[in-house]
N, C-alpha and C positions, 0 to 999 in steps of 0.2 A: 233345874229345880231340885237340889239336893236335899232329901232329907223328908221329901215329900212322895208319899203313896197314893197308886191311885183309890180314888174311894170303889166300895162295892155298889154303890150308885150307878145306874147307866146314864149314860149320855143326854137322855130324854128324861130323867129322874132329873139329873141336875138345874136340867134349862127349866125343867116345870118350875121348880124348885125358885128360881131364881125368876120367873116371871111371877110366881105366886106372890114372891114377896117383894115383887117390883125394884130391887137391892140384890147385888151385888156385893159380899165380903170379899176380903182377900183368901179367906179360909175356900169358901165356895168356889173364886177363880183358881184357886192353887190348884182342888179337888176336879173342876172340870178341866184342868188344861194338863193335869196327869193322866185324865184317862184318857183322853187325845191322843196324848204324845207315845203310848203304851200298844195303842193301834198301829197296825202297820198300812194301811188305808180307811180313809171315812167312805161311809156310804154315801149315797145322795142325802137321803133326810138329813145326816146328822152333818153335812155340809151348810144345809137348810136352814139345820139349830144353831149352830154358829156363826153363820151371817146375821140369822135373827136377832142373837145376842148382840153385835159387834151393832147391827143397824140402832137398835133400841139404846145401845148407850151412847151413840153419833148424834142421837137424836133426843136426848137427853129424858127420854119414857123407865129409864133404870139409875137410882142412885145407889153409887159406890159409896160402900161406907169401911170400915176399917174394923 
């Protein structure tokens, strides 16, 4: 993802974030999946938080919007 920073948001900031408002932007996927990639291992929880995530829009509980 060039060109993209990770946000000062944590990990648990961002999923709040994006269960609060039940929507996923691309801004927001960019912003959570920079700060991922900037760790060099997740924790349990935040394994946790991205299953959450990944589960919730399989199952159609979060729309992606643009």
């Amino acid at each position: 993802m060039i060109g993209i920073t990770p946000s000062h948001k944590s990990i648990d900031d961002i999923v709040n974030e994006i269960f609060r408002l039940r929507s996923i932007s691309r801004r927001t996927q960019q912003m959570l999946m920079a700060s991922l990639l900037e760790k060099r291992e997740l924790n349990k929880q935040e394994e946790m938080q991205v299953k959450r995530v990944v589960d919730a829009l399989h199952r159609g509980l979060l729309r992606v919007i643009d």
